[in-house]
N, CA, C and O atoms as a GROMACS GRO file, in nm:
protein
  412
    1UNK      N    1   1.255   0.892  -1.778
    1UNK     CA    2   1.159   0.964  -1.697
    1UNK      C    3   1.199   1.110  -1.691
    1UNK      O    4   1.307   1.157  -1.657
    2UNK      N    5   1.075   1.182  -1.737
    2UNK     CA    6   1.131   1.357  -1.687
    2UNK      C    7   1.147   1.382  -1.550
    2UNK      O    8   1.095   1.316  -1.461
    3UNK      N    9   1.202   1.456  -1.538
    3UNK     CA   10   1.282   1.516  -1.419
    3UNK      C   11   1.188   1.634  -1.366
    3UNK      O   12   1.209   1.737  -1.431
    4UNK      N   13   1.091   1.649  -1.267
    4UNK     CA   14   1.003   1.720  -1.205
    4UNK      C   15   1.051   1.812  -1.096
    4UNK      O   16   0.995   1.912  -1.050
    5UNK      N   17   1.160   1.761  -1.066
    5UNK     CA   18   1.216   1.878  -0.928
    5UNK      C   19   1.392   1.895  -0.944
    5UNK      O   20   1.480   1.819  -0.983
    6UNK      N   21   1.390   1.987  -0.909
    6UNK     CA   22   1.549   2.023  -0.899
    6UNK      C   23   1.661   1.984  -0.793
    6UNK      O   24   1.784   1.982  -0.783
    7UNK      N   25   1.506   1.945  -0.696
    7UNK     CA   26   1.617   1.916  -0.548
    7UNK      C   27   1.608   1.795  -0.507
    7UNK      O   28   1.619   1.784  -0.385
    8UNK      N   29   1.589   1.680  -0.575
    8UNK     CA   30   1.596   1.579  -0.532
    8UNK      C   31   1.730   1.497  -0.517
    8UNK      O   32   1.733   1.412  -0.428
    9UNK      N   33   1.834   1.515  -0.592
    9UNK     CA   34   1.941   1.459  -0.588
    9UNK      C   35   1.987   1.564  -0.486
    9UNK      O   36   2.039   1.493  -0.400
   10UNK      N   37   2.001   1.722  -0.435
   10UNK     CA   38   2.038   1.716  -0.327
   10UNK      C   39   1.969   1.654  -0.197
   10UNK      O   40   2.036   1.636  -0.096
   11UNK      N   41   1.885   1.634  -0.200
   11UNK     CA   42   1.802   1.608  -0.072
   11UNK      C   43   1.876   1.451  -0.098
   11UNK      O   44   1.974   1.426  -0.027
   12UNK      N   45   1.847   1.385  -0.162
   12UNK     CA   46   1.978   1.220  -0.148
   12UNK      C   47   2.057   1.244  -0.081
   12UNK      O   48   2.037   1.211   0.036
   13UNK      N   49   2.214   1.326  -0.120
   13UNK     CA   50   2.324   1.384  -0.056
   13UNK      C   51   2.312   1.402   0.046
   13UNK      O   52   2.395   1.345   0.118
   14UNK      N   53   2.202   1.493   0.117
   14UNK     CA   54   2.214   1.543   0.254
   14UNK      C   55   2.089   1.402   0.327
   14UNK      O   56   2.104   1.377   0.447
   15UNK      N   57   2.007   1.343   0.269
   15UNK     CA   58   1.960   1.192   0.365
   15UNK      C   59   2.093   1.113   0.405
   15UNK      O   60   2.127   1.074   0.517
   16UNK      N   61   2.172   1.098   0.253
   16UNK     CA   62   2.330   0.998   0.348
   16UNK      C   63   2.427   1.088   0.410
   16UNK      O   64   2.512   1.054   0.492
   17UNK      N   65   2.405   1.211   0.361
   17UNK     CA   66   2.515   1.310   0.499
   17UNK      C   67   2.509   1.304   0.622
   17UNK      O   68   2.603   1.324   0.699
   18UNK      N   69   2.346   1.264   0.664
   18UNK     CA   70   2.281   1.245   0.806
   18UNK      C   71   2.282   1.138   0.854
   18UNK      O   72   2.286   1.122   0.976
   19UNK      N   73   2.277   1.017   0.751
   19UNK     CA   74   2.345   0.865   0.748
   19UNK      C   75   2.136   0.853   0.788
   19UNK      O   76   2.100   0.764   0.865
   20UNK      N   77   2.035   0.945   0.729
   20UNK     CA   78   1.913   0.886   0.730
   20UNK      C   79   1.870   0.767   0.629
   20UNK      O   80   1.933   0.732   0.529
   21UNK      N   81   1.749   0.713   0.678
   21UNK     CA   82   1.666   0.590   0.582
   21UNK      C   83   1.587   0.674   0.530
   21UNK      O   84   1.544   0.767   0.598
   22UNK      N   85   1.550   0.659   0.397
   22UNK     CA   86   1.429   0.708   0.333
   22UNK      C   87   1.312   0.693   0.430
   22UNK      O   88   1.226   0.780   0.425
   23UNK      N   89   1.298   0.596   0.516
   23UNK     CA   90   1.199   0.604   0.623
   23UNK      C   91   1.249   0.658   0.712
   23UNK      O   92   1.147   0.705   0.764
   24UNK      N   93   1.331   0.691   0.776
   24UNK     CA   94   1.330   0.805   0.841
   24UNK      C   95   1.299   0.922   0.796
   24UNK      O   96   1.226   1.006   0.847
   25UNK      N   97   1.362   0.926   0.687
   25UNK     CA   98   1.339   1.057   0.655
   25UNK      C   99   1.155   1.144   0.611
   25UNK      O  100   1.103   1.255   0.622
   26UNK      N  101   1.118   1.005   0.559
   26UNK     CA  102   0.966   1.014   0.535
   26UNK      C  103   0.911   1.023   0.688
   26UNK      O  104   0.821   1.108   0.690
   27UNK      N  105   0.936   0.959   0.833
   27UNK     CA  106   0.906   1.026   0.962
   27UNK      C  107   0.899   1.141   1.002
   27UNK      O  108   0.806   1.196   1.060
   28UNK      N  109   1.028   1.195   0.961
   28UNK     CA  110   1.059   1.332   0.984
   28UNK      C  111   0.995   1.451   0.890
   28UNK      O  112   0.999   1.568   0.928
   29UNK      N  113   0.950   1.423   0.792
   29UNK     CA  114   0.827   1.492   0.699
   29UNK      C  115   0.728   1.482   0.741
   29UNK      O  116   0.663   1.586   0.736
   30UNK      N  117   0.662   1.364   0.801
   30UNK     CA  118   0.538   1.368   0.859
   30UNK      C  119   0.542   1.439   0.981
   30UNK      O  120   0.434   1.478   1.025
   31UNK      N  121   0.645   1.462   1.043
   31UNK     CA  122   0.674   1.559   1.195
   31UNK      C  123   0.638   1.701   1.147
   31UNK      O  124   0.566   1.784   1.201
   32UNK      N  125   0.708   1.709   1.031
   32UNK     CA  126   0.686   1.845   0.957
   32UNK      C  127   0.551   1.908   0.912
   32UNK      O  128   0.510   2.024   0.906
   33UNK      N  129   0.514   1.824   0.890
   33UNK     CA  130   0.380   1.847   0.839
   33UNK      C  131   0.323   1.816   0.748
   33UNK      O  132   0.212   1.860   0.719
   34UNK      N  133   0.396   1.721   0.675
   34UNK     CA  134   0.381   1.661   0.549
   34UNK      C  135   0.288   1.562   0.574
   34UNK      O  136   0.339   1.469   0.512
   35UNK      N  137   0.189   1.520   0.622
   35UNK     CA  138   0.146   1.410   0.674
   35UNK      C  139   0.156   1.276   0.576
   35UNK      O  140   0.201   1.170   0.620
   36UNK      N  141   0.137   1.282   0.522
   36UNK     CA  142   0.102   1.137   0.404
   36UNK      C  143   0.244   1.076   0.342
   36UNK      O  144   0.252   0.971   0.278
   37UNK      N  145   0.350   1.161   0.373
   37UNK     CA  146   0.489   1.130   0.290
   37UNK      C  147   0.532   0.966   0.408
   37UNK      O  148   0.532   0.929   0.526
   38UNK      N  149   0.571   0.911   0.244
   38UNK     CA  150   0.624   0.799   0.328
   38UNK      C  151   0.758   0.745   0.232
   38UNK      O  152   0.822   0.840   0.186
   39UNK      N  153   0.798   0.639   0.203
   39UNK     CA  154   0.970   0.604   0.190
   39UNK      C  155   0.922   0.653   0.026
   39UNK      O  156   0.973   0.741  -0.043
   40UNK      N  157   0.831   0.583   0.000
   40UNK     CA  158   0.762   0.628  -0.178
   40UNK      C  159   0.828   0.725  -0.194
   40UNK      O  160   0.935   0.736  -0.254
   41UNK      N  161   0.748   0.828  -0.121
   41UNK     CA  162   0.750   0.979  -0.165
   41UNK      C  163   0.889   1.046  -0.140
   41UNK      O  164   0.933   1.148  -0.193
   42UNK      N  165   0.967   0.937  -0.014
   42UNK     CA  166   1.107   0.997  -0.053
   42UNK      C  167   1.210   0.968  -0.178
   42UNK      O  168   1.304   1.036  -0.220
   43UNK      N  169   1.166   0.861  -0.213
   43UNK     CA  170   1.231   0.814  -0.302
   43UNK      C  171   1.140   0.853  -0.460
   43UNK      O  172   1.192   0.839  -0.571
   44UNK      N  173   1.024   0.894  -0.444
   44UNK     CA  174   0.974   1.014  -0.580
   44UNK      C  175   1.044   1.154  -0.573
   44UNK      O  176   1.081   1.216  -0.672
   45UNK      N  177   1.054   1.186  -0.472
   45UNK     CA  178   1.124   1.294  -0.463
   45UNK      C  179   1.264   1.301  -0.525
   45UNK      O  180   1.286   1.356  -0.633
   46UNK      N  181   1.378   1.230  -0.431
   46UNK     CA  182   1.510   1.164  -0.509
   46UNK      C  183   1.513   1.169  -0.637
   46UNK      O  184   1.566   1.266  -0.691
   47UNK      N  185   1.451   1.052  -0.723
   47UNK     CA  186   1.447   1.065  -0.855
   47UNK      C  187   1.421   1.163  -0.936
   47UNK      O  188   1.459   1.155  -1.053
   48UNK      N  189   1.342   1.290  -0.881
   48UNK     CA  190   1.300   1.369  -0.941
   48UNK      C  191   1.167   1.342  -0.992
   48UNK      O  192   1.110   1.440  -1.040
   49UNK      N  193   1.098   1.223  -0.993
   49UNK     CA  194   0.963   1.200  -1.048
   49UNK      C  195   0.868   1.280  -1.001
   49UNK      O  196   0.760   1.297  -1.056
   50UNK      N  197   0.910   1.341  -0.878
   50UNK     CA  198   0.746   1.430  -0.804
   50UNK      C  199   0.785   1.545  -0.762
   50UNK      O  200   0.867   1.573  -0.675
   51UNK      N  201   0.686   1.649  -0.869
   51UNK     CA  202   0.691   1.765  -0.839
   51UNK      C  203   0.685   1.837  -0.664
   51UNK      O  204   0.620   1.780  -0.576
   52UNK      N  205   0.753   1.948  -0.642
   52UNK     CA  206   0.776   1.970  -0.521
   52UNK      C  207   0.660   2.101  -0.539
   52UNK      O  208   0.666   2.138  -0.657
   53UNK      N  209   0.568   2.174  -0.470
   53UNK     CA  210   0.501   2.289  -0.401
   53UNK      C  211   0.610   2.334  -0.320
   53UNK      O  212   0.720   2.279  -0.306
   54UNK      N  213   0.563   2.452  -0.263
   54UNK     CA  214   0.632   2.542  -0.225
   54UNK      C  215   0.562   2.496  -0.038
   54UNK      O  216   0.627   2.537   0.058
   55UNK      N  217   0.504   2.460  -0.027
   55UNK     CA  218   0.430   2.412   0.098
   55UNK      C  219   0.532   2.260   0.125
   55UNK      O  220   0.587   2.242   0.233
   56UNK      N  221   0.539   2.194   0.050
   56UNK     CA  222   0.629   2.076   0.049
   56UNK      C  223   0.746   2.115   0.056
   56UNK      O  224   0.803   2.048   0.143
   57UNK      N  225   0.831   2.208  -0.002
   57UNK     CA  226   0.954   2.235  -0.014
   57UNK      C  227   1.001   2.343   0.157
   57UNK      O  228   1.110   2.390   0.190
   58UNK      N  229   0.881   2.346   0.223
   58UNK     CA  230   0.872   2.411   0.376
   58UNK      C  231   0.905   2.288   0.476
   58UNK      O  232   0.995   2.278   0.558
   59UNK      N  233   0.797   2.193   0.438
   59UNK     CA  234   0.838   2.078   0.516
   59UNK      C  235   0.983   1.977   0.475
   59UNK      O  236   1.044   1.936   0.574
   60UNK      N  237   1.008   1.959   0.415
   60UNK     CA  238   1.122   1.920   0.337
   60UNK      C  239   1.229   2.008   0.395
   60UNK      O  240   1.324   1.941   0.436
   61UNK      N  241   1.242   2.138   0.412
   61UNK     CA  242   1.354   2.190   0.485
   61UNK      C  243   1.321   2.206   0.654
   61UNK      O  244   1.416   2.212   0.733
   62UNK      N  245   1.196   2.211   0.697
   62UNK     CA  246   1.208   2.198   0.782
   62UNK      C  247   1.240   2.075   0.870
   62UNK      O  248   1.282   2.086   0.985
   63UNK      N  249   1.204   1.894   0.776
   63UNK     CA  250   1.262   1.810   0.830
   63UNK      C  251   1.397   1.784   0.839
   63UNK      O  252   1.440   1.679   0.887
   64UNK      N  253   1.463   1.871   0.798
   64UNK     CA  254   1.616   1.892   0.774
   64UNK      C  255   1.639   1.985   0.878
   64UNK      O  256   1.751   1.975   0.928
   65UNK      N  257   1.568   2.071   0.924
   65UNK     CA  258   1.653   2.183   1.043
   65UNK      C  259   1.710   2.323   0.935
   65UNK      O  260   1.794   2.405   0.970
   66UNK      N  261   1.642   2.322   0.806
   66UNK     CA  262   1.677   2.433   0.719
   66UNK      C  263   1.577   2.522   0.694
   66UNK      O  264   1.461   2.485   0.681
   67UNK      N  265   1.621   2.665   0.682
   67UNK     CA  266   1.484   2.710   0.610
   67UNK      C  267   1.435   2.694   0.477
   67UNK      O  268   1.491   2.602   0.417
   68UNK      N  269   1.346   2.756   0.411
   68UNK     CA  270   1.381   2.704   0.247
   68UNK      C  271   1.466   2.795   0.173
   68UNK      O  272   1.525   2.763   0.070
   69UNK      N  273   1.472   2.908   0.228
   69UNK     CA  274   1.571   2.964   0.149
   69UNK      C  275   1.741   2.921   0.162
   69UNK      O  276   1.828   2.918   0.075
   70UNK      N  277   1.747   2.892   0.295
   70UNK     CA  278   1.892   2.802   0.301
   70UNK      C  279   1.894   2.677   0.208
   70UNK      O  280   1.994   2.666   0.136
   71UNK      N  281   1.805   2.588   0.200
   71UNK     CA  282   1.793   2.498   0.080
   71UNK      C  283   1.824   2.489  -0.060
   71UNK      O  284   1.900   2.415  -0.123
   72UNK      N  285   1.754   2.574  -0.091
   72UNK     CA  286   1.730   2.631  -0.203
   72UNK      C  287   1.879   2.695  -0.257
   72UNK      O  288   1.941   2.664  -0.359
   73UNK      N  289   1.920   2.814  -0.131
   73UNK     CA  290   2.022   2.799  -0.202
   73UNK      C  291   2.194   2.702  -0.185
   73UNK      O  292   2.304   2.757  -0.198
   74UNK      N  293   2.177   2.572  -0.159
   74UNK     CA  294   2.239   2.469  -0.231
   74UNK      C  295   2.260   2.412  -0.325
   74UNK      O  296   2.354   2.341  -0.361
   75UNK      N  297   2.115   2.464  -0.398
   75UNK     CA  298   2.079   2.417  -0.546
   75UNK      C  299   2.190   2.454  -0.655
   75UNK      O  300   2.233   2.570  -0.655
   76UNK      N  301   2.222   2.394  -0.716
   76UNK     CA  302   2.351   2.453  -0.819
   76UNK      C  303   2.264   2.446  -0.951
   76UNK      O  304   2.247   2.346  -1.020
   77UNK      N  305   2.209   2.578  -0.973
   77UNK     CA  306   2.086   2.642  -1.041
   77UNK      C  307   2.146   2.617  -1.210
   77UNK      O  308   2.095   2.555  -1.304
   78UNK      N  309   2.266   2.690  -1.198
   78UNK     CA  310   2.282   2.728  -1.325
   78UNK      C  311   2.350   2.528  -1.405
   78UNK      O  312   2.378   2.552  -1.522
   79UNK      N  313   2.371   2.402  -1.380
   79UNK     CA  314   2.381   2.293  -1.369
   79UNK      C  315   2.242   2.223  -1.408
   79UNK      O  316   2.231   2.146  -1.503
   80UNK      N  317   2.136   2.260  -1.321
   80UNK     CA  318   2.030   2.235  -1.333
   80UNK      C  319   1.959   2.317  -1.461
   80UNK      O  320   1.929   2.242  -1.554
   81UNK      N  321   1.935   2.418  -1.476
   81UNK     CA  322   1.916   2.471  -1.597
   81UNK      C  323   1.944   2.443  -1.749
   81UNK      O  324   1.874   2.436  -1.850
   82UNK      N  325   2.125   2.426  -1.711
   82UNK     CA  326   2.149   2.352  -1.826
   82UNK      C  327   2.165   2.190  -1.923
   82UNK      O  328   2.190   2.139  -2.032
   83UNK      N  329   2.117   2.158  -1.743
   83UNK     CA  330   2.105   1.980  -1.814
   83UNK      C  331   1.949   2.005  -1.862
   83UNK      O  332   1.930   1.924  -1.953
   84UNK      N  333   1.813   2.093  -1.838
   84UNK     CA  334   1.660   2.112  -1.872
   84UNK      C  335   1.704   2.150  -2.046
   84UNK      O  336   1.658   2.096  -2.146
   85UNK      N  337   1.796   2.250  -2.039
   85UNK     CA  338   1.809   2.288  -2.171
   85UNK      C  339   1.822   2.172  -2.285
   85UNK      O  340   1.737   2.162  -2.373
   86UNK      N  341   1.908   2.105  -2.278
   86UNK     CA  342   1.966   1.969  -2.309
   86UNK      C  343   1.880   1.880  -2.363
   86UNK      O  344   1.862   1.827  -2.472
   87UNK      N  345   1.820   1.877  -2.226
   87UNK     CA  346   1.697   1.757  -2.278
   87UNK      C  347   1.592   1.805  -2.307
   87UNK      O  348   1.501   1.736  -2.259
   88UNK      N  349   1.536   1.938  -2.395
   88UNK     CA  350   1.466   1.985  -2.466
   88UNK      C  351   1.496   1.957  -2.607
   88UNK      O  352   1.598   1.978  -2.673
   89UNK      N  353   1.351   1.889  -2.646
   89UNK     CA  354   1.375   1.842  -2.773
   89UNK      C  355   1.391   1.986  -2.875
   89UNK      O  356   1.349   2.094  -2.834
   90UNK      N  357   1.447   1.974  -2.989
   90UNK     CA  358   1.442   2.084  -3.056
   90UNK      C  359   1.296   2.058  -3.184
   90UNK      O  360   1.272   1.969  -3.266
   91UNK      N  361   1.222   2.190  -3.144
   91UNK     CA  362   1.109   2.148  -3.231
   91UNK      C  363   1.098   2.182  -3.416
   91UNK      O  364   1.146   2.282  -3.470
   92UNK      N  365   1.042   2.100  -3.468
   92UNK     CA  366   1.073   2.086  -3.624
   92UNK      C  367   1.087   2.202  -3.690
   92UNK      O  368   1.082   2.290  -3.604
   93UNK      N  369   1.100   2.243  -3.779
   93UNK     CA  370   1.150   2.370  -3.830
   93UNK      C  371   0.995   2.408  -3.917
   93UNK      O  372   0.918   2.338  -3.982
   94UNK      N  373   0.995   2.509  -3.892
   94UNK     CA  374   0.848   2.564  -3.984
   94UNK      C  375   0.936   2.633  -4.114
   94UNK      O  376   1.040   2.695  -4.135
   95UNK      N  377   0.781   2.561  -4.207
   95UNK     CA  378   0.818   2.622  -4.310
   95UNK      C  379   0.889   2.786  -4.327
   95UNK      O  380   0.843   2.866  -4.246
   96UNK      N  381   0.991   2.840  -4.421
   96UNK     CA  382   1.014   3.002  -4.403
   96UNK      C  383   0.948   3.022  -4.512
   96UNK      O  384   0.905   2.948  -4.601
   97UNK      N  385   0.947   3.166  -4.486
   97UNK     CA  386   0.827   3.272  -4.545
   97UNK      C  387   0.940   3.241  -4.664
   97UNK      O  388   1.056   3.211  -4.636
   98UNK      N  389   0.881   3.252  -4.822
   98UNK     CA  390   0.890   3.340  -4.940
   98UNK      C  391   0.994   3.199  -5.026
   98UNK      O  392   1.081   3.215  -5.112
   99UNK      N  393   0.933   3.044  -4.953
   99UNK     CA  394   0.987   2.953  -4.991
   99UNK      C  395   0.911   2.814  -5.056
   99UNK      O  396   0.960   2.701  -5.065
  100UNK      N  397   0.764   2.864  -5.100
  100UNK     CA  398   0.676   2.845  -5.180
  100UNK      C  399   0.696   2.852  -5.287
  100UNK      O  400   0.751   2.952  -5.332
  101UNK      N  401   0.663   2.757  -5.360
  101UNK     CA  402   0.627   2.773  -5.526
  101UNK      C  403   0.501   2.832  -5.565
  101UNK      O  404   0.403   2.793  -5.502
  102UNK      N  405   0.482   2.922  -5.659
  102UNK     CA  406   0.419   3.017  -5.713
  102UNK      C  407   0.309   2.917  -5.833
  102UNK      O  408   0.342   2.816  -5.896
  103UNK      N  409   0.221   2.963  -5.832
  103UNK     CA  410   0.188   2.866  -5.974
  103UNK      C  411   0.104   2.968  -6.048
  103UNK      O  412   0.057   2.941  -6.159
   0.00000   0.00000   0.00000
């Protein structure tokens, strides 16, 4: 499965730092403002399967007691970057110029 968000494995870390349930924690998103998030969506999140908005990534720190920029920066960016690199396929090689046969 591709990997859609960057912060889902921290947001894991800090649900068992708090010793929360994915349903709790999906409560406390809906407090936020997230209305519709439920254990699913915490656990799409986690995996990385579901892309985060910037409106989501508000409620998400705010059910934490964070802002998003305190969040955000937990992220260990340059880790994340380079495992995306990684799992970019490398694409086929195009023909080079002046490597034609002539007829």
């Amino acid at each position: 499965m591709k990997q859609r968000n960057f912060i889902g494995r921290l947001l894991g870390r800090k649900r068992d730092q708090l010793d929360w349930s994915q349903d709790f924690f999906a409560d406390r998103l809906q407090l936020a403002g997230w209305h519709n998030a439920t254990r699913s969506t915490v656990s799409k999140i986690e995996d990385g399967s579901l892309r985060i908005d910037l409106i989501q990534l508000y409620y998400i720190a705010t059910a934490l007691g964070l802002s998003p920029g305190d969040l955000l920066a937990e992220i260990d960016w340059r880790n994340q970057v380079e495992r995306m690199i990684c799992s970019m396929k490398t694409p086929p090689m195009a023909e080079a110029y002046g490597n034609h046969s002539k007829k």
